[in-house]
C-alpha positions as YAML, in Angstrom:
chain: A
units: angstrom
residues:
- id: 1
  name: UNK
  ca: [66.88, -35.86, 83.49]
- id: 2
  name: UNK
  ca: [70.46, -35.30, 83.94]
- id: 3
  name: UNK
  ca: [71.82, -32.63, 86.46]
- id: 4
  name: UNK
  ca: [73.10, -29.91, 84.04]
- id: 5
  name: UNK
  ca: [70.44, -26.91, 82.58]
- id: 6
  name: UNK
  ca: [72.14, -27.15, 78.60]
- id: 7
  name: UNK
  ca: [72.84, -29.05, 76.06]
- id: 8
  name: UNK
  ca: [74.77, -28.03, 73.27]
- id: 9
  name: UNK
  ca: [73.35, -29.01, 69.86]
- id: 10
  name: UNK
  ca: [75.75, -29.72, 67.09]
- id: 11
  name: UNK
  ca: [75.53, -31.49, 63.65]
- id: 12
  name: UNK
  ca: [78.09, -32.15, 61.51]
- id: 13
  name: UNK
  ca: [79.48, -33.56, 58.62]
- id: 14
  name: UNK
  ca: [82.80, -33.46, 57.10]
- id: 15
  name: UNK
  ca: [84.15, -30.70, 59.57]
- id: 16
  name: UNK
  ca: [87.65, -30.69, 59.12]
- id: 17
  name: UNK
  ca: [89.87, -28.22, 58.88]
- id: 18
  name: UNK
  ca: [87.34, -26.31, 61.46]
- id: 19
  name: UNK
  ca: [85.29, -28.85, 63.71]
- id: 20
  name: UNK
  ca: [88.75, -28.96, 66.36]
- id: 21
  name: UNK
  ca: [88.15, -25.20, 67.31]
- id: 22
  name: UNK
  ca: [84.64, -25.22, 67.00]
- id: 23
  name: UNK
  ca: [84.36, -28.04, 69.72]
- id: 24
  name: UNK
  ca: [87.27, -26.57, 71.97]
- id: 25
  name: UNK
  ca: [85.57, -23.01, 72.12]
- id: 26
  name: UNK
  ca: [82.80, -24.82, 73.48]
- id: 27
  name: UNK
  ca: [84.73, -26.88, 76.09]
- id: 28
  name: UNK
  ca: [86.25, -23.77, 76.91]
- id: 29
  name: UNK
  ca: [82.78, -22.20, 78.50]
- id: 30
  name: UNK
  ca: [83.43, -20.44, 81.73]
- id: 31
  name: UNK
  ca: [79.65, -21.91, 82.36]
- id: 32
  name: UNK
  ca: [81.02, -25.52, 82.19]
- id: 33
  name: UNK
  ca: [78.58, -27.50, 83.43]
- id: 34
  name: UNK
  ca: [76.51, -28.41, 80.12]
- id: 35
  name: UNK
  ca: [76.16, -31.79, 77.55]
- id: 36
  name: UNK
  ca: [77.63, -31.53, 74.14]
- id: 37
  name: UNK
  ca: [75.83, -33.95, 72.09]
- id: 38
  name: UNK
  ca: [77.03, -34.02, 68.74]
- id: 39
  name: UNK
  ca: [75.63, -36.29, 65.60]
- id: 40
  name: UNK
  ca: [77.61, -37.17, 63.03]
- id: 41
  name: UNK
  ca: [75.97, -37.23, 59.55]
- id: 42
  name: UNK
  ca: [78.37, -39.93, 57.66]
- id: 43
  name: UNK
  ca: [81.39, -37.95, 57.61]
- id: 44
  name: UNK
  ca: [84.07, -39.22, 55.60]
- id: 45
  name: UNK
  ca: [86.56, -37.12, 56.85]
- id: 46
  name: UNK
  ca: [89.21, -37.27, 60.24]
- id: 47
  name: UNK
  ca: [85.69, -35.78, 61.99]
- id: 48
  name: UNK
  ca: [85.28, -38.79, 64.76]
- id: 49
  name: UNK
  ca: [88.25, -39.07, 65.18]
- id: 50
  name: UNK
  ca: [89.29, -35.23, 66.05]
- id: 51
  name: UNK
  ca: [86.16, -35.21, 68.43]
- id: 52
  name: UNK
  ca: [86.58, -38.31, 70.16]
- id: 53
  name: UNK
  ca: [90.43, -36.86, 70.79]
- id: 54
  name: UNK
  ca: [89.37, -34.48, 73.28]
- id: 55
  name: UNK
  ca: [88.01, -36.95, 75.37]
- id: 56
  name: UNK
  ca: [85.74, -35.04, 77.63]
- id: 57
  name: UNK
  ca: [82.96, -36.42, 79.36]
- id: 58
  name: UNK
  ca: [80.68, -33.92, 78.36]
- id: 59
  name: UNK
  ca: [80.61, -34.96, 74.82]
- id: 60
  name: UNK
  ca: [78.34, -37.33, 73.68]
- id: 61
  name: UNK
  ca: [78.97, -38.26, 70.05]
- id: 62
  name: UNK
  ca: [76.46, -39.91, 67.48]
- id: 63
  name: UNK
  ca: [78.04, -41.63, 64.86]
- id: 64
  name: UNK
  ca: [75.35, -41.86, 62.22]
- id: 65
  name: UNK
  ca: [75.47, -44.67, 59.74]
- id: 66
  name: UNK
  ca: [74.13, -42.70, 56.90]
- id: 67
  name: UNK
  ca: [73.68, -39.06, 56.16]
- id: 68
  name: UNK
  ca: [69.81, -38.00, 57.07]
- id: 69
  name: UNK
  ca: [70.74, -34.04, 56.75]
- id: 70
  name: UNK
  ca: [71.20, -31.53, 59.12]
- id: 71
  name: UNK
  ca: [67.45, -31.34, 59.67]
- id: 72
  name: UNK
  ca: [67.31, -35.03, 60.35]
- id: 73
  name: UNK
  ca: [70.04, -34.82, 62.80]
- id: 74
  name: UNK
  ca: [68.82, -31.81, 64.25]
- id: 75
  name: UNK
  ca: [65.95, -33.08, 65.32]
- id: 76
  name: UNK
  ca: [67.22, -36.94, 66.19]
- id: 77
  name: UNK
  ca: [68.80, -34.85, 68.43]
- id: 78
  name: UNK
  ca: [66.45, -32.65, 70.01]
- id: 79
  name: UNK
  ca: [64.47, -36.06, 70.94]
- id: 80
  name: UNK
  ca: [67.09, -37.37, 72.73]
- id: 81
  name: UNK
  ca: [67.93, -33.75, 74.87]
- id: 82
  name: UNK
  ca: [66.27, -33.49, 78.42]
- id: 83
  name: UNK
  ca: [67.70, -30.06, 79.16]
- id: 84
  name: UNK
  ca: [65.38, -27.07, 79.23]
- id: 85
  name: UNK
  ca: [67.87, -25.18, 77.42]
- id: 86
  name: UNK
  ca: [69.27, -26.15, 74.05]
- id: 87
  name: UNK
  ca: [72.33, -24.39, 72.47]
- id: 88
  name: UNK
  ca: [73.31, -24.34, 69.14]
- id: 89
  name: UNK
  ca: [76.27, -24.72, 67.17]
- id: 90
  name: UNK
  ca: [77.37, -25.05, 63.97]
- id: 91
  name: UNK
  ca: [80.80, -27.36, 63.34]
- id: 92
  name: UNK
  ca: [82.84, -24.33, 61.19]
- id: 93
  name: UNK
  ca: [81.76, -21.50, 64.04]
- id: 94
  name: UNK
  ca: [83.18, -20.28, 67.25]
- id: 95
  name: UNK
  ca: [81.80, -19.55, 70.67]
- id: 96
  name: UNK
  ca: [83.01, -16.89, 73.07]
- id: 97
  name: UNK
  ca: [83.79, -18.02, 76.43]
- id: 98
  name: UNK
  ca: [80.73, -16.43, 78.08]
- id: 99
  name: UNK
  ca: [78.41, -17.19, 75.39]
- id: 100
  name: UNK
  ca: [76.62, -19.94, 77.79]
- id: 101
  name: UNK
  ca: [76.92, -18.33, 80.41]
- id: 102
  name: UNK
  ca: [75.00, -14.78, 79.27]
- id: 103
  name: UNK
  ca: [72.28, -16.87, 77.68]
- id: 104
  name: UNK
  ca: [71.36, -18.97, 80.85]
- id: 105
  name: UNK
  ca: [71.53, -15.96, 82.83]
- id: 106
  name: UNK
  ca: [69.23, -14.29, 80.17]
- id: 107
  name: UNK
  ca: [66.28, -16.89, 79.96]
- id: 108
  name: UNK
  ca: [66.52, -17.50, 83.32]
- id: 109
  name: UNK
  ca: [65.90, -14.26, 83.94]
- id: 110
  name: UNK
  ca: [63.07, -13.91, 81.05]
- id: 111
  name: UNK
  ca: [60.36, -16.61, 81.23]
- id: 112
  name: UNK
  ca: [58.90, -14.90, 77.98]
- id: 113
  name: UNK
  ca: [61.38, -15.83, 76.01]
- id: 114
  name: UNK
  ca: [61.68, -18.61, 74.08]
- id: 115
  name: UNK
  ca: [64.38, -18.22, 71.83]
- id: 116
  name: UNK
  ca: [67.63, -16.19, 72.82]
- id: 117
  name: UNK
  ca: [70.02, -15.04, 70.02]
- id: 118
  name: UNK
  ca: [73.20, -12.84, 70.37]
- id: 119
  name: UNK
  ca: [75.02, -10.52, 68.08]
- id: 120
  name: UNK
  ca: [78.25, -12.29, 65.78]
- id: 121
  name: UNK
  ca: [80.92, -11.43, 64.33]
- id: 122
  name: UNK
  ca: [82.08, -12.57, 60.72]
- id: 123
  name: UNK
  ca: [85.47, -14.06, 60.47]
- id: 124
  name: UNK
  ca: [87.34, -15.82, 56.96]
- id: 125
  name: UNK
  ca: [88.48, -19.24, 57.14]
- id: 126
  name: UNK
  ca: [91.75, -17.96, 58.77]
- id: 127
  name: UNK
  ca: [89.90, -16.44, 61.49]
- id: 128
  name: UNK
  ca: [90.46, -13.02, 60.39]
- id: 129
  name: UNK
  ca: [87.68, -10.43, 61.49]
- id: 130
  name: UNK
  ca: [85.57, -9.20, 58.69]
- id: 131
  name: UNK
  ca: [82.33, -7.89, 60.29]
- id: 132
  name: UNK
  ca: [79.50, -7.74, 62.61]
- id: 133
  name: UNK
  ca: [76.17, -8.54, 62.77]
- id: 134
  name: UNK
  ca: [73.97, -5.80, 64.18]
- id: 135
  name: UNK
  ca: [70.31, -7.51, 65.25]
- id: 136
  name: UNK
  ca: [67.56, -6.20, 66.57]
- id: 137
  name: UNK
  ca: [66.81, -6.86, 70.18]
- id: 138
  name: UNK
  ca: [63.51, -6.49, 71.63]
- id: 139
  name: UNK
  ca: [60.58, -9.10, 70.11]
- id: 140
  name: UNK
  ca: [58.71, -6.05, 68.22]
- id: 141
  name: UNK
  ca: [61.79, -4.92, 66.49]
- id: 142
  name: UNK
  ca: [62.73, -8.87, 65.57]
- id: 143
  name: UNK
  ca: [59.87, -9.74, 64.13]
- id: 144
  name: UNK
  ca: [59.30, -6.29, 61.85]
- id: 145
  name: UNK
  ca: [62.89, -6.97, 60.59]
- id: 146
  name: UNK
  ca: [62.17, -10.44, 59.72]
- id: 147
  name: UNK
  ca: [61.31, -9.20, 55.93]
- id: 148
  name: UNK
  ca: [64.55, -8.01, 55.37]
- id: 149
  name: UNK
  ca: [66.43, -11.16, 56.47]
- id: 150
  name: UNK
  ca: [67.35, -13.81, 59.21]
- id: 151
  name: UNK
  ca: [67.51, -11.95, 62.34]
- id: 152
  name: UNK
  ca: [69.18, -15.05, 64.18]
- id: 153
  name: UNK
  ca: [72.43, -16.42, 64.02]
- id: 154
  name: UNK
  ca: [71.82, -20.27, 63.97]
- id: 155
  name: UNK
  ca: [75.21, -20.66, 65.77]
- id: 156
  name: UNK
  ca: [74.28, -18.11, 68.30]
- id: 157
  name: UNK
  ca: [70.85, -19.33, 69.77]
- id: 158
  name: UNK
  ca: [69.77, -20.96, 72.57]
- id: 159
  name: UNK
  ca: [66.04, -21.71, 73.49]
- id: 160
  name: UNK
  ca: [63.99, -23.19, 75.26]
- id: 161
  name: UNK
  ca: [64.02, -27.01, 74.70]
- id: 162
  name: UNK
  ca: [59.79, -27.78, 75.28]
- id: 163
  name: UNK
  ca: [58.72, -24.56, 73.66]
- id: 164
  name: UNK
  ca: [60.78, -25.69, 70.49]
- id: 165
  name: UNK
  ca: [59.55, -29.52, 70.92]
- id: 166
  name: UNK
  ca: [55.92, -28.34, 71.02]
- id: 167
  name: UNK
  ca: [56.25, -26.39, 67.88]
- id: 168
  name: UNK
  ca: [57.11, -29.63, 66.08]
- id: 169
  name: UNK
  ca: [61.12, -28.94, 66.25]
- id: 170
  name: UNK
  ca: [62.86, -28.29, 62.76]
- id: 171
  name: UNK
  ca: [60.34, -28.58, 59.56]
- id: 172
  name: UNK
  ca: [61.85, -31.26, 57.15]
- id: 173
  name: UNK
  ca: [59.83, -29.38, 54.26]
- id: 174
  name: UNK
  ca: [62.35, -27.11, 54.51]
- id: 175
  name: UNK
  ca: [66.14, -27.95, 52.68]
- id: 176
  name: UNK
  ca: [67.59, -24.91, 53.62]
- id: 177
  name: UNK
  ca: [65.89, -22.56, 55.93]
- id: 178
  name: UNK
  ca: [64.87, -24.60, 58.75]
- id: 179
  name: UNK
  ca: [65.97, -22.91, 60.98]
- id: 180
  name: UNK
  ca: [64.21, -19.53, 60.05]
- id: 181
  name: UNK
  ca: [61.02, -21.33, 59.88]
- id: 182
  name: UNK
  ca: [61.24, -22.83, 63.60]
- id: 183
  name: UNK
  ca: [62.21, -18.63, 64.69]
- id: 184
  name: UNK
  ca: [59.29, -17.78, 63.09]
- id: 185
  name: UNK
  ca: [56.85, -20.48, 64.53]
- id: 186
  name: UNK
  ca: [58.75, -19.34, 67.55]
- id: 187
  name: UNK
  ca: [57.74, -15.82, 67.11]
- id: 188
  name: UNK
  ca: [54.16, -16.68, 66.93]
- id: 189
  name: UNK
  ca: [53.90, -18.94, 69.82]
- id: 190
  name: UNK
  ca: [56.51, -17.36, 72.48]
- id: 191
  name: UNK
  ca: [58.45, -13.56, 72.68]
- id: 192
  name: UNK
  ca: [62.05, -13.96, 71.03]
- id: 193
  name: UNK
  ca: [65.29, -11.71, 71.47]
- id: 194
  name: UNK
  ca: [68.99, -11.23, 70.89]
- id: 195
  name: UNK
  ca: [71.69, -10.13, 73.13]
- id: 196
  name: UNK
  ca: [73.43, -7.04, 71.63]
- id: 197
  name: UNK
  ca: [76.32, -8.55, 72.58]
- id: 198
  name: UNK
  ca: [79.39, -10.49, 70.15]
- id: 199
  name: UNK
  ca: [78.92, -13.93, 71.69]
- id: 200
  name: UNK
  ca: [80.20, -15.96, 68.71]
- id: 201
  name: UNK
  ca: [82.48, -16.12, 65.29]
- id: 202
  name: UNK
  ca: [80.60, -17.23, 62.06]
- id: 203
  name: UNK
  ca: [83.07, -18.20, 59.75]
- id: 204
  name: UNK
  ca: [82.45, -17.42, 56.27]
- id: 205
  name: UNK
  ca: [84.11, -20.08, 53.05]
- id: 206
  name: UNK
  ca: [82.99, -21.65, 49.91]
- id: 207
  name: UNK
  ca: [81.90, -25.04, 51.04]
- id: 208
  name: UNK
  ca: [78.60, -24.04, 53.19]
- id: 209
  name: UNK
  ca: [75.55, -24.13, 51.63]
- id: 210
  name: UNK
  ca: [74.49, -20.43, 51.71]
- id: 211
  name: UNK
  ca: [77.20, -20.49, 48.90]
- id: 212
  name: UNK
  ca: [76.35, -23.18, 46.91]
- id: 213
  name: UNK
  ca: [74.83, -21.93, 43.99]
- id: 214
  name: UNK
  ca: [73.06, -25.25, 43.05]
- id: 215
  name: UNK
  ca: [70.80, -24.69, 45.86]
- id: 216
  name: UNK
  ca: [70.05, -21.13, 44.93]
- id: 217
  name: UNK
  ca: [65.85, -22.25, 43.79]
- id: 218
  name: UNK
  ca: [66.29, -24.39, 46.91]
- id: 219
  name: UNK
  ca: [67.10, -21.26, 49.12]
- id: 220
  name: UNK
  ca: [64.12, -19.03, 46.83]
- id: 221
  name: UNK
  ca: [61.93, -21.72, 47.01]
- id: 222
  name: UNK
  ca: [62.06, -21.99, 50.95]
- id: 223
  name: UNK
  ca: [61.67, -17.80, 51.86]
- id: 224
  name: UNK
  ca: [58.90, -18.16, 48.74]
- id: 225
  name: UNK
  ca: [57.12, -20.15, 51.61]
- id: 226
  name: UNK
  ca: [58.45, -18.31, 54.65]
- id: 227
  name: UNK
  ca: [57.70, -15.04, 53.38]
- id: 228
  name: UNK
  ca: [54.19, -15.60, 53.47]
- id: 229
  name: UNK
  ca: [54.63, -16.73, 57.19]
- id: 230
  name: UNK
  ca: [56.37, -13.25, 57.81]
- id: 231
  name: UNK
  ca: [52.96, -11.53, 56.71]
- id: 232
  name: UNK
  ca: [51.32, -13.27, 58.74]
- id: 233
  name: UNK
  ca: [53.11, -12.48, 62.15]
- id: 234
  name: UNK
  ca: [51.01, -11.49, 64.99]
- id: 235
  name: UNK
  ca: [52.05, -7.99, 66.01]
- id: 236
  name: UNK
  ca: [53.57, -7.19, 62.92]
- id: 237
  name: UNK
  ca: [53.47, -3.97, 61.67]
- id: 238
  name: UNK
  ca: [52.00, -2.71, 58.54]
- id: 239
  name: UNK
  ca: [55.06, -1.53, 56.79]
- id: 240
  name: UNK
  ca: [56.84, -4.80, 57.77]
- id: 241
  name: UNK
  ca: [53.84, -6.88, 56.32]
- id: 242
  name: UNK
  ca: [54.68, -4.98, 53.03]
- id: 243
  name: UNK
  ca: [57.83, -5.63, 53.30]
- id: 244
  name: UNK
  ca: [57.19, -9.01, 53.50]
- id: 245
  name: UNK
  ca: [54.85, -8.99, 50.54]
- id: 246
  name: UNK
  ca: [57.55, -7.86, 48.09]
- id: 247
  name: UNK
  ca: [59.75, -9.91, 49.88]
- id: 248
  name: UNK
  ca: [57.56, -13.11, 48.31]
- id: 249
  name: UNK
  ca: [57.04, -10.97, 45.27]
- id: 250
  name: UNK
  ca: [61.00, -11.45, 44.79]
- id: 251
  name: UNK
  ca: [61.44, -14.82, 45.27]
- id: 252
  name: UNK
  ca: [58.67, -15.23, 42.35]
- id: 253
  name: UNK
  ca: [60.66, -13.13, 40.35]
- id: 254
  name: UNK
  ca: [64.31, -14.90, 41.12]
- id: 255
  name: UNK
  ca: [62.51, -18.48, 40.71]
- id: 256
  name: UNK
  ca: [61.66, -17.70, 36.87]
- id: 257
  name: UNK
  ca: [58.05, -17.26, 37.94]
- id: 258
  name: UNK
  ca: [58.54, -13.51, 36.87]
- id: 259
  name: UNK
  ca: [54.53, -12.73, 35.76]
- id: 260
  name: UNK
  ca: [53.44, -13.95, 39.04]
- id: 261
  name: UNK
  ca: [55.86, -12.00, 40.82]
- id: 262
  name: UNK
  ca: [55.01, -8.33, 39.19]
- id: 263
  name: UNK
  ca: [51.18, -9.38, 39.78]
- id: 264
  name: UNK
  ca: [51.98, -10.33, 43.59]
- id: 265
  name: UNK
  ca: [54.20, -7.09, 43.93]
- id: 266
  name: UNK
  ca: [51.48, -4.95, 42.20]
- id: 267
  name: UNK
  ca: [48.88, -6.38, 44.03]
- id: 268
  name: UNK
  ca: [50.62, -5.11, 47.56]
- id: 269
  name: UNK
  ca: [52.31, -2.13, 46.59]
- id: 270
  name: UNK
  ca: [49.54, -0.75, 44.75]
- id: 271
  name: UNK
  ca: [46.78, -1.63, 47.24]
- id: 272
  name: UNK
  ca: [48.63, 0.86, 50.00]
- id: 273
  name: UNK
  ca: [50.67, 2.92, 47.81]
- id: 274
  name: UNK
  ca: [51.29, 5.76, 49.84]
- id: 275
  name: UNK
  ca: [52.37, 3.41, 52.78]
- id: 276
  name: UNK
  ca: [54.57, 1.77, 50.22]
- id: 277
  name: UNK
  ca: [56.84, 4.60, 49.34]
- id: 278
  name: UNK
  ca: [57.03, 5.87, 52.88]
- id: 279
  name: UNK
  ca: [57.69, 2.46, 53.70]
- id: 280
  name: UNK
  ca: [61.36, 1.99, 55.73]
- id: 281
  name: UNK
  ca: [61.75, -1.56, 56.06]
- id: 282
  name: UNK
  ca: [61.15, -1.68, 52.33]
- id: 283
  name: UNK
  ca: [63.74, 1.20, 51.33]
- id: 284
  name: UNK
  ca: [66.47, -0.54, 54.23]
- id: 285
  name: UNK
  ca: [65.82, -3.81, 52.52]
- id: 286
  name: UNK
  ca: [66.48, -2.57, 49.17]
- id: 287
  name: UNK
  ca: [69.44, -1.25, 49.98]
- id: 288
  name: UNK
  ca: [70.56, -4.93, 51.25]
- id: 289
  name: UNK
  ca: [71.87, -8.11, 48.91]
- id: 290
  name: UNK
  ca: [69.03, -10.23, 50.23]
- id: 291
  name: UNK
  ca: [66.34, -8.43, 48.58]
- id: 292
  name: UNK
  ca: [68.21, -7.16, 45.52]
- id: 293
  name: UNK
  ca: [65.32, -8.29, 43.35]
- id: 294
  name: UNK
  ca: [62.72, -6.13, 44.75]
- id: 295
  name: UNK
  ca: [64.37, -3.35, 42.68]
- id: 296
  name: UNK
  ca: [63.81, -4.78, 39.34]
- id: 297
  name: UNK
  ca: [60.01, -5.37, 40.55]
- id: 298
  name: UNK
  ca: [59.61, -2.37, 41.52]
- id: 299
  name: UNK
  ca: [60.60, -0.54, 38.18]
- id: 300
  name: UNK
  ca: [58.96, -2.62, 36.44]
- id: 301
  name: UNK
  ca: [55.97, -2.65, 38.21]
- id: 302
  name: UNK
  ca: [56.55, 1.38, 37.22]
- id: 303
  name: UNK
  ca: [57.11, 0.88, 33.68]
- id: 304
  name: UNK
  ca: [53.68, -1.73, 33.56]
- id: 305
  name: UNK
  ca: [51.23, 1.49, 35.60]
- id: 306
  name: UNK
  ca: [53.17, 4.19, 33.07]
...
């Protein structure tokens, strides 16, 4: 095992214009004492070349022959780590100087937990602030907000490396969300939290996949599956697992599969109604683009009844 408690997890392919500050926030850790191990998924860009530039002994770059995705990587990755701690970063993103530095302090501190997140803040391909993130922290809240969304930045987390290998690492059955569905397993195995702190810069442009509209059945067909895992949380609360229900309800409806959604929603709103319209993780959620759909369910679940 090598002397240092992190390793910083990065995959990436075709980084430029973005990888060069991505990798020099991370150099730039006032905890310094870490790996950087980086795979490179076939990049046909300046990429290797702009990381092997900084020439810094803590990088250890992977130049992969062919792209396996970032799941593949991800996990070629974690097999080769023998750190307890694992850090992740994503190549277009930005870490704060004492990003590494909380986190260690955190989980060393925490044996509980298993997964460490920390509050972001949004930025436009200039860098220019737009947002912030505003996560829960404690394990109970997490996990009841899980219906309404990723409660995680992937860019922000850092966990614990043999809790994540004994959950079987990243699922390959998932395209997009893989790394909601590890959190999740995560949250049924281990306790999970986020720092309410601003610990790192997601930056937001056109070419990432959460903006790719040809993977918008891929992204509904993956929370389809998830949201089902959601319900079935230990600890969970019963508003949240409602939540959750019309959370899968909606990803029937956006996937076409629009009969089978109004039955699923009907069948869980109208089982507890009265928990259902009191209900404010539903309500929140509704309010929110990520479960836009729910609304159209919902009336039209109304207009069915009527």
């Amino acid at each position: 095992m090598s002397g240092s408690k992190v390793t910083v997890l990065m995959s990436v392919k075709n980084g430029e214009p973005y990888v060069a500050e991505a990798v020099a926030s991370v150099l730039a850790q006032t905890h310094g004492d870490f790996r950087f191990f980086i795979l490179d998924n076939a990049s046909t860009d300046s990429t290797r070349e702009t990381i092997r530039a900084f020439n810094d002994a803590r990088i250890d770059l992977v130049e992969l022959p062919q792209d396996i995705g970032q799941t593949g990587a991800l996990n070629q990755g974690l097999s080769r780590i023998d750190t307890p701690y694992v850090a992740r970063m994503d190549a277009d993103d930005v870490c704060l100087p004492d990003r590494l530095a909380r986190q260690v302090a955190f989980l060393d501190a925490h044996l509980e937990v298993a997964l460490l997140g920390t509050d972001a803040l949004w930025i436009n391909p200039a860098g220019l602030a737009l947002s912030c993130t505003n996560f829960p922290s404690s394990h109970q809240d997490i996990i009841n907000a899980f219906p309404l969304g990723n409660q995680f930045a992937h860019s922000s987390v850092m966990y614990r490396h043999e809790a994540v290998m004994a959950a079987g690492g990243y699922d390959a059955k998932f395209t997009y969300a893989q790394d909601l569905a590890l959190w999740l397993e995560l949250a049924t195995r281990h306790r999970v939290a986020n720092l309410k702190e601003i610990l790192v810069k997601l930056r937001v442009h056109l070419t990432q996949a959460t903006r790719d509209a040809r993977l918008r059945s891929v992204r509904l067909e993956d929370n389809l599956r998830l949201a089902k895992r959601m319900m079935d949380l230990p600890g969970i609360s019963r508003t949240s697992r409602q939540a959750a229900g019309l959370r899968r309800a909606a990803m029937l409806w956006g996937l076409g599969r629009k009969r089978e959604g109004l039955r699923y929603a009907g069948k869980i709103f109208w089982g507890d109604p009265i928990t259902g319209l009191a209900n404010p993780c539903l309500w929140k959620g509704m309010m929110g683009s990520s479960l836009s759909k729910i609304k159209a369910l919902v009336r039209s679940c109304f207009r069915i009844v009527g």
